[in-house]
N, C-alpha and C positions, 0 to 999 in steps of 0.2 A: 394124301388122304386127309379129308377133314372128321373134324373129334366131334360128338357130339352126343347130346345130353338125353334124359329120361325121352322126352316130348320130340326129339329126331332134329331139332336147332342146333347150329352149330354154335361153338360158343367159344370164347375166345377175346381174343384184341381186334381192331380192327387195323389193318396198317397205315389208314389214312393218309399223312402230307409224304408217307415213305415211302406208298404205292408208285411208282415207274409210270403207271398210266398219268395218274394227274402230276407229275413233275412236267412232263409230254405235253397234257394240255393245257398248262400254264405258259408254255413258251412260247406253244401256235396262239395262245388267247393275245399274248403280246404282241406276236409279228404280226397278225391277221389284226389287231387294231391299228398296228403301224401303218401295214399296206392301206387296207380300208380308210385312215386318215389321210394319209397320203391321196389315193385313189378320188379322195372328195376334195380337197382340195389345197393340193400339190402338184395336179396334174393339166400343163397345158393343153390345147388342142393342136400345137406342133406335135407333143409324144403321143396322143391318142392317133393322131395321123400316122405318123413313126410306125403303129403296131398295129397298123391296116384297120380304125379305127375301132379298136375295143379299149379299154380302158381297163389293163391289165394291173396296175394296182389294185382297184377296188376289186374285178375280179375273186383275184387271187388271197385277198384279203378276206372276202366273203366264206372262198372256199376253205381258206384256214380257218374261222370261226367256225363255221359247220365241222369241221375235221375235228376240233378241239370238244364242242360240243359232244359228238358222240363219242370220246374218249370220257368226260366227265358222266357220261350218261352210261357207258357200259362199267364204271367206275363203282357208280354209283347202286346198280340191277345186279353185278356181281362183284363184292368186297371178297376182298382177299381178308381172309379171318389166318391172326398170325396164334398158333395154340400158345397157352401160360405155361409156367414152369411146372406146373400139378402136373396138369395135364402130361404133357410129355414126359414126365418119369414113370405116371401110371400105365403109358404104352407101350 
């Protein structure tokens, strides 16, 4: 249940670097630049042959970016508001 105030806002902390969502998309932000780095150029055209030619680092790299994105973007559209100590004694 979230608390909130005269005006219907919720109000609070926000959890920000504590949220789960963005510890998540800080990891894929990493790996998916790794892959993506990699993908562009670390990757001969013996392994893109290897993988019936697609180029599944960058792929996959791409799709981690995009993955991590909308974790930062639902992150962002719905904060986890963590209530104060006030708060939560007066409930």
């Amino acid at each position: 249940m979230s608390a909130s105030n005269e005006n219907g806002s919720r109000s609070g902390q926000r959890a920000g670097v504590f949220d789960v969502r963005q510890v998540i998309a800080a990891l894929f932000v990493l790996y998916g630049l790794i892959c993506t780095l990699m993908g562009l150029f670390g990757t001969s055209s013996r392994e893109i042959d290897q993988a019936a030619g697609v180029n599944i680092n960058l792929w996959s790299g791409i799709g981690m970016l995009i993955f991590a994105g909308s974790f930062i973007l639902w992150g962002w559209l719905r904060p986890i508001v963590v209530p104060t100590d006030s708060e939560s004694e007066s409930s």
